[in-house]
N, C-alpha and C positions, 0 to 999 in steps of 0.2 A: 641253365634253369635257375639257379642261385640266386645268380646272379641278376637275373629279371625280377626275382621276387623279392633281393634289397633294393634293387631300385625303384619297382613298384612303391615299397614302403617310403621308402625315402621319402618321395611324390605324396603320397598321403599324409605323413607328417608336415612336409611343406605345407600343404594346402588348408590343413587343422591349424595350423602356424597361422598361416596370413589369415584365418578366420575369423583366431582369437584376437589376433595382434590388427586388427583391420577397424581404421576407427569408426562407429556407429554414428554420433553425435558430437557435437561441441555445445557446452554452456559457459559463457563467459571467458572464453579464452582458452576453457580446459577441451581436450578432445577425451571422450569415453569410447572403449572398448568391451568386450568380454571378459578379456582378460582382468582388464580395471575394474571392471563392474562386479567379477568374481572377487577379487583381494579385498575390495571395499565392504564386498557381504562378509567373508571372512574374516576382516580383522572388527567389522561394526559387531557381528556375535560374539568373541570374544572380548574385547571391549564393553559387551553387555554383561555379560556372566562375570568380567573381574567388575564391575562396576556395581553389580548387584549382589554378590559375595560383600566387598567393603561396603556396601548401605546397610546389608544383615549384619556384620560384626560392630557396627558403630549402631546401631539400637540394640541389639541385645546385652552386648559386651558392654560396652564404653555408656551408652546410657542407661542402663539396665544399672549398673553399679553406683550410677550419679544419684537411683532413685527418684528419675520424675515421676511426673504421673501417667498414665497409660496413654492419655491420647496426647498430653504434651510431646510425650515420646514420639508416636506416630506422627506426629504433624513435622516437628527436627527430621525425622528418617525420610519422609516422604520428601520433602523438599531438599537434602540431602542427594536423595535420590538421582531428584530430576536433575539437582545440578550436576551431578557425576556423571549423568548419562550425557548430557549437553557439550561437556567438559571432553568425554573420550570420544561421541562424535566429532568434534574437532579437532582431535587430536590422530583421528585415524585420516582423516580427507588430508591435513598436513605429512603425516607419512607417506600416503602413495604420489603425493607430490601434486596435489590439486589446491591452485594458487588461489586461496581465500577472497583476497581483496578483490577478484574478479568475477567471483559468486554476490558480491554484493548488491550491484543493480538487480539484479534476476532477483535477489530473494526479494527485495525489495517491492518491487510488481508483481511477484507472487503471494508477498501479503496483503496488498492492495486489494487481489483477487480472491485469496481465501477471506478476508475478513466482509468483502460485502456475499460471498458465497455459503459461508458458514458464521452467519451470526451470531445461531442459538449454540452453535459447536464454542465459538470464540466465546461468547457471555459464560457459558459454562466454566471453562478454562480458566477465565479472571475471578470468577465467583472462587472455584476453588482454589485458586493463589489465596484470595481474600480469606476463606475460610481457613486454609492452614498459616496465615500469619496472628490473622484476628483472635481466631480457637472462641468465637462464641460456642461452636460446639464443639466434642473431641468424642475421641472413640473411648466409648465406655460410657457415654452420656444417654441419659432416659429422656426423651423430646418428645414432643405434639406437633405433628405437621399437621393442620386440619383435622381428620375424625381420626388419623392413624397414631395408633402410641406405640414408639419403640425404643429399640438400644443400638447406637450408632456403633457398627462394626471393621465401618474403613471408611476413608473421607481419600477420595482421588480428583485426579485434577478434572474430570467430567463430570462425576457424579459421587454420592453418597449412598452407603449399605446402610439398610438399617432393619434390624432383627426386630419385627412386631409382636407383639404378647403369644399370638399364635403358631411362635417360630416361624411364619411367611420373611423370607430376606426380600426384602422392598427396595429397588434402587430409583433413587430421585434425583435427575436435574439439580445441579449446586445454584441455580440462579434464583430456585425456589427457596434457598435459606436465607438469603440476600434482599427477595423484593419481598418475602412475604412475611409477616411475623410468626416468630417459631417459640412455642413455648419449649425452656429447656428445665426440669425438674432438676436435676446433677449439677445445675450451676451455681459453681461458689459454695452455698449450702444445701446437701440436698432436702433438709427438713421441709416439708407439705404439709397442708391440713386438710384431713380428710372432715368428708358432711355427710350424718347418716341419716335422712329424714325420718322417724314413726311417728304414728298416727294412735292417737290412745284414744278411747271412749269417754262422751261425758261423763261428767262425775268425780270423775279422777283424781285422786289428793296430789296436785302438781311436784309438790314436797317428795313423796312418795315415788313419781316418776322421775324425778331428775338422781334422786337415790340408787334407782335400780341402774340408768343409764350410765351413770359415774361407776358404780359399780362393776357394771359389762366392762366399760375402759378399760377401767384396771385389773381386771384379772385377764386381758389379751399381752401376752408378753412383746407383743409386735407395737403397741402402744407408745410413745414417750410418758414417763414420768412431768419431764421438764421440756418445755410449756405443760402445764396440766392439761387435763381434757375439761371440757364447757358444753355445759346444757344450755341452748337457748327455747326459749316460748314463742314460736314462730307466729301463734295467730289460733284463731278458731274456724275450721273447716266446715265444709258441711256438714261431715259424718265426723269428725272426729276433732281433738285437738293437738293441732299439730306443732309438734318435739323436733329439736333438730342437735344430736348428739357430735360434739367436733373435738376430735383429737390428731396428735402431733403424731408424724412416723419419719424416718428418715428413712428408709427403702419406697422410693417413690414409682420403683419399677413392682414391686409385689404389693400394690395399693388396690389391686380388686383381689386378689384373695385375703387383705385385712378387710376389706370391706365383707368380705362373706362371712369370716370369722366373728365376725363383731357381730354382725345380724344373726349369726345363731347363740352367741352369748347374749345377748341383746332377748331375741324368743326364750331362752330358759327361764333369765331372769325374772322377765314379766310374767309366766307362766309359775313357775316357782310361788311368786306375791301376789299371783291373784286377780292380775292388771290384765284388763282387757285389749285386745285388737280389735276393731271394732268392724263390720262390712260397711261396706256405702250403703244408704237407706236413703228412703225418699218418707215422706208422711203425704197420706192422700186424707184430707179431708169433704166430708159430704154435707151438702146445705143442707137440704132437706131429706134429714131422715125419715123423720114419718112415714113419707110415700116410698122411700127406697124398703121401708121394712114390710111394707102391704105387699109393694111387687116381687120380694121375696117369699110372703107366705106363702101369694097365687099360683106361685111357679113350682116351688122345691115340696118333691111328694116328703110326705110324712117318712118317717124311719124307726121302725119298731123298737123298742128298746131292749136291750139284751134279753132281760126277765123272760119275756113276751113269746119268745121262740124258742123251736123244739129244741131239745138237748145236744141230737146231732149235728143242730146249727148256730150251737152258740161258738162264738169266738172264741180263741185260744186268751186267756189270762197273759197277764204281763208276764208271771213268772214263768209260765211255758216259752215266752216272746225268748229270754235270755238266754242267749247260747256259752255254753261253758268253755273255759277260756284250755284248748288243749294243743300240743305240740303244733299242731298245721296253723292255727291262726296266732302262734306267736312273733312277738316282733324281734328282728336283732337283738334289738339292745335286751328282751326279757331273755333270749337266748346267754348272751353273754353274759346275764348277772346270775345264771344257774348256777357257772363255776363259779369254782371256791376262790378261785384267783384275781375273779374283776367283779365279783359282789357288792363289794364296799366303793367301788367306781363313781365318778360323776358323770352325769349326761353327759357332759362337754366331751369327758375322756371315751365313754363310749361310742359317743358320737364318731371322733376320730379314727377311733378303732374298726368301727363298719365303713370308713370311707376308705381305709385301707386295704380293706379285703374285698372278696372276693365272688364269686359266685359261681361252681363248673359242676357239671353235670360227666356223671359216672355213666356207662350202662353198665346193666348188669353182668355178673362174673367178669368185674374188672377188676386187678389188682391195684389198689389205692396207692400203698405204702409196705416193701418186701421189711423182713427180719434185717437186721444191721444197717439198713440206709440207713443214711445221715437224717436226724433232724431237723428238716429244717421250715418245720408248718405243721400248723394244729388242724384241727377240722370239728366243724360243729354240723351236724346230722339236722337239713332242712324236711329231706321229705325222702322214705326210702327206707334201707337198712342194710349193714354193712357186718360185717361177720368175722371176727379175729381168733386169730391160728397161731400154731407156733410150727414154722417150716420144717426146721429143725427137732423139734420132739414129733411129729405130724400128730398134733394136737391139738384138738377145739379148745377157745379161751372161753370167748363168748358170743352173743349177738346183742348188736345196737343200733336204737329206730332213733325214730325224727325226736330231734332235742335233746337227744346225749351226743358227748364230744370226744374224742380221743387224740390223740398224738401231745399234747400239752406237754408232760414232762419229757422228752426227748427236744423239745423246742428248748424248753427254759433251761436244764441243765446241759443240753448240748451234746447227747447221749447218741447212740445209736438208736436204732429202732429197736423195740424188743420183743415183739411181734409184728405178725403181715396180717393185714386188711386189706379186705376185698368185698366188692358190690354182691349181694343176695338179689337185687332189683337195681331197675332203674332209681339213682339216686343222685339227688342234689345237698351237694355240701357250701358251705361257706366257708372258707382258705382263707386263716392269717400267717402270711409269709415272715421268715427269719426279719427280713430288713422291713415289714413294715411296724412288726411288732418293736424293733430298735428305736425306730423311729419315733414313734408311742412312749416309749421308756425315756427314750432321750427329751423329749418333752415335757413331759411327768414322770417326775424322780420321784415323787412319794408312790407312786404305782410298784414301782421296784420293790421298794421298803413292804407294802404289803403285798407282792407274790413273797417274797423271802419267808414273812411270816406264813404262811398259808402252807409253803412247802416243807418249812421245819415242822409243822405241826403232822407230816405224813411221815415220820422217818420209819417208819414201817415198812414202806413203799420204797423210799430211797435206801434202805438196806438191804433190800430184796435183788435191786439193781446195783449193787458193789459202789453206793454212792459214797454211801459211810459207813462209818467203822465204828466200834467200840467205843476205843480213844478219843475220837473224833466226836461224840456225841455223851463224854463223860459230866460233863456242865450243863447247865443248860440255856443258856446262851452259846454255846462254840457251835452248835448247826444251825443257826440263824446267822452268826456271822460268817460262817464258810459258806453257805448257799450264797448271803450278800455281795459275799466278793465274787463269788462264782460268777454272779449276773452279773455286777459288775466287768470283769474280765469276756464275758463271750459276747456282752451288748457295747463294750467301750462307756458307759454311763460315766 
C-alpha cells in the first residue's frame, strides 16, 4: 500500500514536471514555459522593488542633499526611474537565459503595431519624455491649462496631476502641455500682477481715489512693496468712473484670496473717506411734461394729509419708525468691540476675527465648558442664556444673555477652566477657537500688545486665579510684561 501511494506520487510529480517544463510558445528563437514564465515574473518584481528603492534613495538622499529645486528633482528621479526599470528588465530576460538579439525583429513589428494602435498612448509618452527634459513645467508649479488654475503634483510619462484651487487632483494628457499654450505663473519668476477693477461715483476727487486705493495696497502685507502698486483712470462708465488698482504679489497660487483681501480693504477705505460706490442707473427723461402732469392729476386719487385725520389714524412719527439698537440685532463686529480686549480693533482686524469663527447652536441644559477643561475658546452669547456654576463648590456664579461673553481668560492666559457652563435655553454662541485666535495675533502683533494691556489692567481677576503674585506685580510694568510674554509663549507671536 506504501508503496502504490509513492509511486502514485512519483506520477503526479512527473506530470507537474512536464507541465511546468512543457514548452507553451517560442518568440524569436526563445521557447517559454511556466516555469520560465514564473522566474521571469519573479525576478521582473524584484528587479522592480531594488530598482525603485535606488530611484527613492537617489532623490531624497543624493538629490535632496545637492538642493535642487522640487520638480528639477522630480523630473532627475523620474527619468532615473524609467531608466533603472528598462535597465533591470534587461537584465533579468539575460539571466534566465533569453537571447536578446533574437527579440529584436518581434519588438520591432510590435512597435510598428503599437505605435499606429496607440497613437494618443504614444504622443503622450513623448510629450512626457519632452516635459521631464524640457521642465517648462515642474512639480510645485502654479499653471493655467484653459479655465483650470492649479499646482503641478507629479508629471509621468502619460499624464500630469495637477492640484486645482479647489483641492480637485485633475489628471491631464501630457500632449495638452505640448500643443497647447500653458500659462505657467512659477516660471523663472514667480512675480504677477494682479487687476482690481472699482467703480467710484461722479464727482469724485480722482486725487482722493487713487490715495485711498494705494493706501488699501499697502496696508495688505500680501502686496509687493517693489514693483510699487499703480492706479490707473480706466475711462468713464455709465454709472460710474472706472479705477483700476494693480499690484505686484509673488504667491501666484494665493491670488484670489489677495484679491478678496484687497476688496475688503479697498470697501473700508472708501467707506471710512466718504467715497461712494455707486449702483448702475439709467436717467429717463420725458418730452412732454405738461400732459404727463394732467394725466397724473386725472388718475391718482387725492391723499389727505396727515393733520386731516382722526388721531387713531395718524401715522407713527419717525421717531416711533426707530428701532433701538439691542443685543438681537447686533452685529459681530459691535459684538466684539463690547470686550475690553478687541475694542480698540480695526475693521480689517475684526473682520478677520468673524471669518474665523464660528457659529454652533447649544440646546438647552447642555454643558458648554466643564470646571478644569482646558482652554481653549471663548464664546460670545448670540441668542439665549447660558448659566455658570462652580462643580466643585456646587455653586451658582451667575447667569448670562445675548451679548455678554465668557471663557476669554482661560483662552488668553492658557488656564484651565474655572467654572462650568451650561445652556438655561436653546442657545446660539459664536466660537473663537485657540488656533484661530493665533492666527489673528500672528497677523496683527499690535493686537497682542493691547490684549496685554487690557489684562494687566484686571490683576484683581488674575490674582484671584493664582495668575500673579505679590512680587510679580511689585512695578508697575512687570504684569504687563509677564502677561506679554505669556501670550507670546502660548500664541508662538
Amino acid at each position: 500500500m506504501v508503496n502504490w501511494i509513492i509511486r502514485q506520487t512519483q506520477h503526479l510529480l512527473t506530470v507537474f514536471s512536464d507541465i511546468f517544463t512543457k514548452d507553451l510558445f517560442r518568440v524569436g528563437g526563445n521557447e517559454f514555459s511556466l516555469n520560465r514564465l514564473a522566474q521571469l515574473l519573479l525576478l521582473s518584481a524584484i528587479a522592480y522593488f531594488i530598482s525603485r528603492s535606488l530611484n527613492e534613495w537617489i532623490k531624497r538622499r543624493l538629490l535632496g542633499r545637492l538642493k535642487f529645486h522640487i520638480g528639477t528633482r522630480e523630473a532627475i528621479a523620474s527619468v532615473m526611474g524609467y531608466l533603472l526599470s528598462a535597465l533591470s528588465f534587461l537584465i533579468v530576460l539575460e539571466s534566465i537565459g533569453i537571447d536578446l538579439s533574437s527579440l529584436t525583429v518581434v519588438a520591432g513589428v510590435l512597435g510598428i503595431g503599437i505605435g499606429f494602435g496607440l497613437q494618443n498612448l504614444a504622443s503622450n509618452f513623448i510629450s512626457g519624455i519632452t516635459l521631464l527634459f524640457e521642465q517648462p513645467i515642474k512639480v510645485g508649479d502654479y499653471i493655467q491649462v484653459d479655465d483650470l488654475y492649479g499646482t503641478v503634483e507629479k508629471i509621468s510619462i502619460r499624464s500630469t496631476i495637477v492640484r486645482s484651487r479647489d483641492g480637485v487632483f485633475v489628471i491631464i494628457p501630457n500632449i495638452r502641455f505640448v500643443e497647447n499654450n500653458i500659462i505657467n505663473w512659477s516660471y523663472e519668476n514667480p512675480q504677477c500682477r494682479l487687476h482690481i477693477p472699482v467703480g467710484i461715483a461722479y464727482g469724485t476727487d480722482p486725487a482722493l481715489v487713487t490715495e485711498a486705493l494705494l493706501t488699501s495696497a499697502r496696508k495688505e502685507p500680501q502686496v509687493l512693496f517693489d514693483p510699487p502698486p499703480k492706479v490707473w483712470f480706466q475711462g468713464f462708465g455709465e454709472s460710474a468712473l472706472d479705477f483700476e488698482l494693480l499690484v505686484w504679489i509673488d504667491e501666484p497660487q494665493n491670488s484670489e484670496p489677495i484679491k478678496s483681501a484687497l476688496n475688503f480693504r479697498i470697501e473700508c477705505e472708501l467707506r471710512q473717506r466718504g467715497i461712494e460706490i455707486p449702483f448702475p442707473q439709467r436717467d429717463l427723461h420725458i418730452r412732454n411734461l405738461d400732459s404727463f402732469n394732467t394725466l397724473l392729476k386725472n388718475h391718482i386719487p387725492t391723499v389727505p394729509s396727515p393733520g386731516t385725520l382722526p388721531e387713531s389714524e395718524q401715522p407713527p412719527s419717525k421717531l416711533e419708525k426707530v428701532i433701538p439698537k439691542s443685543p438681537n440685532n447686533w452685529t459681530l463686529r459691535d459684538l466684539l468691540r463690547r470686550m475690553p480686549y478687541f475694542e480698540d480693533c480695526s475693521d480689517m482686524e475684526l473682520l478677520h476675527l468673524i471669518e474665523y469663527g464660528y457659529r454652533q447652536l447649544f440646546p438647552s441644559d447642555r454643558l458648554i465648558c466643564a470646571e478644569n477643561d482646558p482652554g481653549d475658546s471663548f464664546y460670545i452669547i448670540l441668542s439665549g442664556s447660558v448659566e455658570v456654576f462652580s462643580q466643585r463648590l456646587q455653586k451658582y456664579i451667575a447667569s448670562l444673555h445675548a451679548g455678554e461673553f465668557f471663557g476669554e481668560i482661560s483662552l488668553l492666559m492658557g488656564i484651565p477652566r474655572s467654572a462650568s457652563v451650561r445652556t438655561l435655553e436653546d442657545t446660539i454662541l459664536f466660537v473663537i477657537d485657540r488656533n484661530d485666535l493665533q492666527r489673528l495675533l500672528v497677523t496683527h502683533v499690535n493686537l497682542a500688545d493691547s490684549i496685554a494691556e487690557k489684562l494687566s489692567e484686571r490683576q484683581q481677576s488674575l490674582k484671584s486665579l493664582g495668575l500673579l503674585v505679590d512680587e510679580e506685580i511689585a512695578g508697575e510694568e512687570k504684569p504687563l510684561i509677564w502677561i506679554r510674554k505669556r501670550l507670546n509663549t502660548l500664541f508662538g507671536i
